[in-house]
C-alpha positions in Angstrom: 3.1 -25.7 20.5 5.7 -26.0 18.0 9.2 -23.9 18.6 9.2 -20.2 17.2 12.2 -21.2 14.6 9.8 -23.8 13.7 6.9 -21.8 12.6 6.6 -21.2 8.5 6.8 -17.6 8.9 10.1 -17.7 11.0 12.8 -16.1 8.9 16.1 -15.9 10.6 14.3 -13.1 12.9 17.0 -11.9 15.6 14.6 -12.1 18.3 11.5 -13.0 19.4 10.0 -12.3 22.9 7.1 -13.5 24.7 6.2 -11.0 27.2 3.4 -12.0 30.1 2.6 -9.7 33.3 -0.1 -11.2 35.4 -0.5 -8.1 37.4 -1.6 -6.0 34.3 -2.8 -9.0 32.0 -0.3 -8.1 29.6 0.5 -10.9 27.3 2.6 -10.1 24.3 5.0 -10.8 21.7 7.7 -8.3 20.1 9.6 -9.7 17.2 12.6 -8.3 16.0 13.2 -9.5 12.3 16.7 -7.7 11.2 18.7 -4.7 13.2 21.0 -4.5 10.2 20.2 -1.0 9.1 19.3 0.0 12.4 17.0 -0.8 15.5 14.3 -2.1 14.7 10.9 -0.4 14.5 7.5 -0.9 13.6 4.3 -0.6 15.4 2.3 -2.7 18.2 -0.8 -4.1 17.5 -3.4 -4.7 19.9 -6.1 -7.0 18.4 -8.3 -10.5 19.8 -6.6 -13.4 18.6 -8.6 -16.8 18.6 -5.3 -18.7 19.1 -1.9 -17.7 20.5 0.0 -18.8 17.5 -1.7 -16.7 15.6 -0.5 -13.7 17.4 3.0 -15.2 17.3 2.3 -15.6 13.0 1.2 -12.2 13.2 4.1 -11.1 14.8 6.9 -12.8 12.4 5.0 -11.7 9.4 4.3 -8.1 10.3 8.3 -7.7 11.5 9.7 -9.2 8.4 7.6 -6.7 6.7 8.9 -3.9 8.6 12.5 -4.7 7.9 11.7 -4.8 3.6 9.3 -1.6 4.3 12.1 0.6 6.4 14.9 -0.6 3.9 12.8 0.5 0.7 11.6 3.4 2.0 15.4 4.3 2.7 15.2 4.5 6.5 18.3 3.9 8.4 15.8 1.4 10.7 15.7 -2.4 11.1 12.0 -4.0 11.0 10.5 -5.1 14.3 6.5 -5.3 15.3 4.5 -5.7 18.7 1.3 -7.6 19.3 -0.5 -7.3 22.4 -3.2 -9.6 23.2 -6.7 -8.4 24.0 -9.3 -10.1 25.6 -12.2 -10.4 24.2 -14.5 -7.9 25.8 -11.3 -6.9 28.3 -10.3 -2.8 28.3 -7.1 -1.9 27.3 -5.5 -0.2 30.8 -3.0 2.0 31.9 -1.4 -0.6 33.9 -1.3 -3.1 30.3 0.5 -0.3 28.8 2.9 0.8 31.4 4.0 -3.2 31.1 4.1 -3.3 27.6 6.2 -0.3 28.4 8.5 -1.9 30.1 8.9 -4.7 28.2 10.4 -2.4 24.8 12.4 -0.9 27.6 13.6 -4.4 28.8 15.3 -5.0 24.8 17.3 -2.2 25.0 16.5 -0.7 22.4 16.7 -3.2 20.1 13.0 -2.4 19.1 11.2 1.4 19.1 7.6 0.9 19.0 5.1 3.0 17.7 0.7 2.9 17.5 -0.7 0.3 14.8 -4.2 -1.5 14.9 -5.7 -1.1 18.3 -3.3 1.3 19.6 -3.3 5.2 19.4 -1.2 8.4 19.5 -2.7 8.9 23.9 -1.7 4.8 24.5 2.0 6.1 23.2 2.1 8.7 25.5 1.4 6.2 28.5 4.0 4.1 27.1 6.4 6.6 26.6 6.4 7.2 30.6 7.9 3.7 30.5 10.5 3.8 27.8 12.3 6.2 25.4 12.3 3.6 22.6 8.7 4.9 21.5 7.5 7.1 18.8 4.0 8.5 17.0 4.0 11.0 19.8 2.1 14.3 20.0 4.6 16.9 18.4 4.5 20.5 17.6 2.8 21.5 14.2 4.9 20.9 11.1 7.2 18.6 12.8 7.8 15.2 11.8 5.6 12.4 14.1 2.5 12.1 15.4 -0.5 10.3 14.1 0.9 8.1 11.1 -2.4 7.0 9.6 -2.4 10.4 7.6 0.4 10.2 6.5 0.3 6.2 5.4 -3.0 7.5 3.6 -0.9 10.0 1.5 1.4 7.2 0.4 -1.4 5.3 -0.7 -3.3 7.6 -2.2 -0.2 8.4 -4.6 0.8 5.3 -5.1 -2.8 4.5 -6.3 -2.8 7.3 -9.0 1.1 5.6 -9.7 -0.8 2.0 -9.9 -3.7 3.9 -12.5 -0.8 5.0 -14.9 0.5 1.9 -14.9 -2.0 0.1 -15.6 -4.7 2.0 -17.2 -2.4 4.5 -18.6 -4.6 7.7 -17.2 -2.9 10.5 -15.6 -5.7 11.2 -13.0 -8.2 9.0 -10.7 -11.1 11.0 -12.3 -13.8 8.2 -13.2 -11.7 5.5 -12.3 -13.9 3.1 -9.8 -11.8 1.9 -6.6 -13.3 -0.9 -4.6 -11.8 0.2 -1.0 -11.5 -2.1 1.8 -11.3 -0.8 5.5 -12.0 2.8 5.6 -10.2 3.1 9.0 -7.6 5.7 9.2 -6.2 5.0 6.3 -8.7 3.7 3.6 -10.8 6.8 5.0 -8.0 9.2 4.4 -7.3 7.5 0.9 -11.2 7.6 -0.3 -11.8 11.0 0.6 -8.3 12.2 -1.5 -9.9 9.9 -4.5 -13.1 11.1 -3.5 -11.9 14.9 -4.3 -9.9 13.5 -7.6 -14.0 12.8 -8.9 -13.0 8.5 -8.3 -15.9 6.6 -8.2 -16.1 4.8 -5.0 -17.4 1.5 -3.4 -16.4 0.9 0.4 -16.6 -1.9 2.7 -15.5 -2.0 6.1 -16.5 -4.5 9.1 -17.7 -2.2 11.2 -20.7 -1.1 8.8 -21.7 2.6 10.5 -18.9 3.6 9.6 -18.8 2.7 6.2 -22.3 3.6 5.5 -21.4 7.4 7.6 -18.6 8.2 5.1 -20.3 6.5 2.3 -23.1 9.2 2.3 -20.4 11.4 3.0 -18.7 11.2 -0.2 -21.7 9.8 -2.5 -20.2 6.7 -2.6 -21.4 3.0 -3.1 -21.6 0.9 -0.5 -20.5 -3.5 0.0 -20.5 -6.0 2.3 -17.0 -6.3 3.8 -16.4 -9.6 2.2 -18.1 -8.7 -1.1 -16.1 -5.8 -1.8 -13.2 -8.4 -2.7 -15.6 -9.2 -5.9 -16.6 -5.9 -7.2 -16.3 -5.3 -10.6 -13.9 -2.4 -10.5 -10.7 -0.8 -11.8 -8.7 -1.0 -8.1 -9.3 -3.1 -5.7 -7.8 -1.2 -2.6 -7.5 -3.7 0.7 -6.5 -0.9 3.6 -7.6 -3.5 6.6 -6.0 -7.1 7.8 -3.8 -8.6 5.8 -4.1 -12.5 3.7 -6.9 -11.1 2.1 -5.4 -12.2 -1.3 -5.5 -15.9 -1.1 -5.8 -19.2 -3.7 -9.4 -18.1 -4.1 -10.4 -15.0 -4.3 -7.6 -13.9 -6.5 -9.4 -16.4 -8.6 -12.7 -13.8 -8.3 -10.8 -10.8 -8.3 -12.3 -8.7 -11.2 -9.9 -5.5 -11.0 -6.7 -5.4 -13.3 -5.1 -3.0 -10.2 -4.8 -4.0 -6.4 -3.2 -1.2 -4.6 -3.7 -0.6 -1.1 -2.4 -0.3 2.8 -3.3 -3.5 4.6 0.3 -5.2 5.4 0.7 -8.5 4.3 -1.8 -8.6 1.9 -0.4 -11.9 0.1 -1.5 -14.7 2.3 1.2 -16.8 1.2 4.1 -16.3 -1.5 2.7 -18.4 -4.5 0.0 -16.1 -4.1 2.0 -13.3 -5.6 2.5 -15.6 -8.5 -1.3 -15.9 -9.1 -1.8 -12.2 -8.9 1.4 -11.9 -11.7 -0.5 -14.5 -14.0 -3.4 -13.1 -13.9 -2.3 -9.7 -15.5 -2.6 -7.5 -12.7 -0.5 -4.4 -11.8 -0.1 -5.0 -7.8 1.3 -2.8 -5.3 3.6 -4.3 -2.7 2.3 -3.6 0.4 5.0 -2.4 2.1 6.2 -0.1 -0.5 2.7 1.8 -0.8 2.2 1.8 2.8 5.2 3.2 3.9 4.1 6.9 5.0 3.6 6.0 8.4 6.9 4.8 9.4 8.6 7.5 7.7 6.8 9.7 10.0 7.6 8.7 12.9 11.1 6.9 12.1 11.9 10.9 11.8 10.6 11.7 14.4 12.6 9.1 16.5 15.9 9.6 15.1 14.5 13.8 16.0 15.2 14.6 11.8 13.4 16.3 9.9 9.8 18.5 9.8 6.4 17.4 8.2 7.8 19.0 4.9 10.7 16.4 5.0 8.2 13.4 5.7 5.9 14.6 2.8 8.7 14.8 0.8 10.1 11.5 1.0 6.4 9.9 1.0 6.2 11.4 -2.6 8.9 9.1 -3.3 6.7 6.0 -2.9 5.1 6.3 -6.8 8.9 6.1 -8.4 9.6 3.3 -6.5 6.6 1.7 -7.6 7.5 2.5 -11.1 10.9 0.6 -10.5 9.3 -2.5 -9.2 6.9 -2.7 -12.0 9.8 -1.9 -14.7 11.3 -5.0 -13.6 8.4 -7.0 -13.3 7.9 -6.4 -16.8 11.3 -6.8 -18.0 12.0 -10.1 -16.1 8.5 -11.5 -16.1 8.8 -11.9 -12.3 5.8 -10.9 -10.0 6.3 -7.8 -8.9 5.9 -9.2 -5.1 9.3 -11.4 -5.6 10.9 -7.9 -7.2 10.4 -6.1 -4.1 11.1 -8.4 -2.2 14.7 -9.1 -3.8 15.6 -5.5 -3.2 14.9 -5.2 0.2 16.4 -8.2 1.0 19.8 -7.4 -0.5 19.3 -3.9 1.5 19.4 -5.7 4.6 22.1 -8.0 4.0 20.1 -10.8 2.8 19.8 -10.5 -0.9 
């Protein structure tokens, strides 16, 4: 296998870790893209990888994200992200956690964890037992923490209606069709705010109960998982994995809006390009999504209360509007715009 500095994704990261317990069958990487505003923080993921690498891709891309999404959303954090493997058909234990544990423990603090795909608010509790750099923990009503996905679905949710200004010029979702893909945590928290707005809805999501359960919910439409990618629409709304926006189905994309909270949506930086020239207003990911981490990045660094999260969160449509002024005025995709700003926020620009 190639060296990590060698892989396409690898961008001057700080650190990258390979973690492997054979007593626990923990095998994991933590990468650490930029500490320059801070330590670096951002979820771990525990998902089935068919390959290795791809867990080590994973990794690189998710942290790099981390480090533009902490800086934008003005967070005094560096960007760092945590994959653990699963094995397919193997639980998740106490005894995989306690090492994973141990192993954010082990960098000093030079990355503070929190739950992503896979993980939840009880697996950082059993974490926390092993490490102080952890967050997303059960806290006392109206403080700032806990359970992010709410609070990533409020971000995206407003920066939706921000998105339907901009490109449809209407001041509400009422009527406006959204094609939403994933209705985890967050897509589910974001269709049934759209859902209340009178937004007509289409979902997908891989695992089809679910989808078909809050699709009668809400008298929504319902798609395949793959299909949803070419409904006819006015948003497209990806809130699952990420390079869902690739050479080709940006080609069959028929939405002029894609707003949503799946990270790394773009599957590779051209592809930002294609969504520019094809006319359509696009949400950076890490801009929209960033709810979450402002959630618990309070509640780390112990500032703030749920009315202090909310309120920066509602912050997320004027940077939007930013991005897209610039987009417009430069001609450059609005992907490269963000980009551009959050590297000169950490040092890079």
């Amino acid at each position: 296998m190639s060296a990590v500095w060698d892989f396409a994704d690898f961008d001057d990261h700080e650190h990258v870790h390979m973690f492997r317990d054979r007593a626990s069958g923990l095998t994991a990487v933590i990468a650490v893209h930029s500490t320059h505003l801070g330590p670096g923080a951002g979820g771990v993921r525990y998902w089935h990888y068919p390959q290795r690498s791809a867990a080590i891709v994973d990794a690189l891309r998710l942290s790099r994200g981390m480090s533009y999404k902490n800086a934008m959303a003005g967070l005094p954090m560096g960007g760092g992200k945590g994959v653990v493997l699963a094995d397919e058909g193997a639980a998740k234990t106490p005894e995989l956690l306690a090492a994973f544990g141990r192993a954010v423990e082990s960098l000093g603090g030079a990355y503070v964890t929190a739950e992503d795909v896979g993980m939840s608010d009880a697996d950082m509790v059993a974490i926390s037992k092993h490490t102080k750099h952890v967050s997303g923990l059960p806290v006392a009503s109206g403080a700032a923490g806990g359970d992010p996905g709410p609070l990533t679905a409020l971000g995206v949710y407003l920066g939706i209606l921000a998105a339907i200004k901009q490109g449809l010029g209407a001041d509400s979702a009422k009527g406006v069709r959204v094609a939403i893909q994933g209705v985890g945590s967050v897509g589910g928290g974001v269709a049934r705010r759209l859902a209340a707005d009178g937004a007509k809805l289409t979902l997908a999501d891989v695992n089809l109960a679910r989808a078909k359960a809050l699709a009668e919910e809400l008298g929504a439409d319902l798609a395949d998982s793959a299909a949803i990618m070419e409904v006819e629409a006015d948003v497209l709304s990806p809130n699952a994995l990420g390079a869902i926006l690739t050479e080709q189905s940006i080609a069959k994309l028929r939405v002029p809006i894609v707003a949503g909270g799946a990270n790394n949506q773009l599957a590779t930086a051209a592809d930002g390009q294609r969504v520019h020239d094809r006319g359509i207003v696009y949400a950076p990911d890490y801009v929209i999504n960033a709810g979450g981490i402002i959630n618990v990045a309070l509640e780390y660094l112990g500032q703030g209360s749920r009315e202090e999260v909310e309120s920066r969160i509602h912050q997320i449509p004027g940077r939007l509007a930013d991005i897209w002024a610039e987009s417009k005025a430069s001609g450059t995709p609005a992907s490269v715009v963000a980009d551009r700003m959050a590297q000169k926020l950490i040092g890079r620009g």
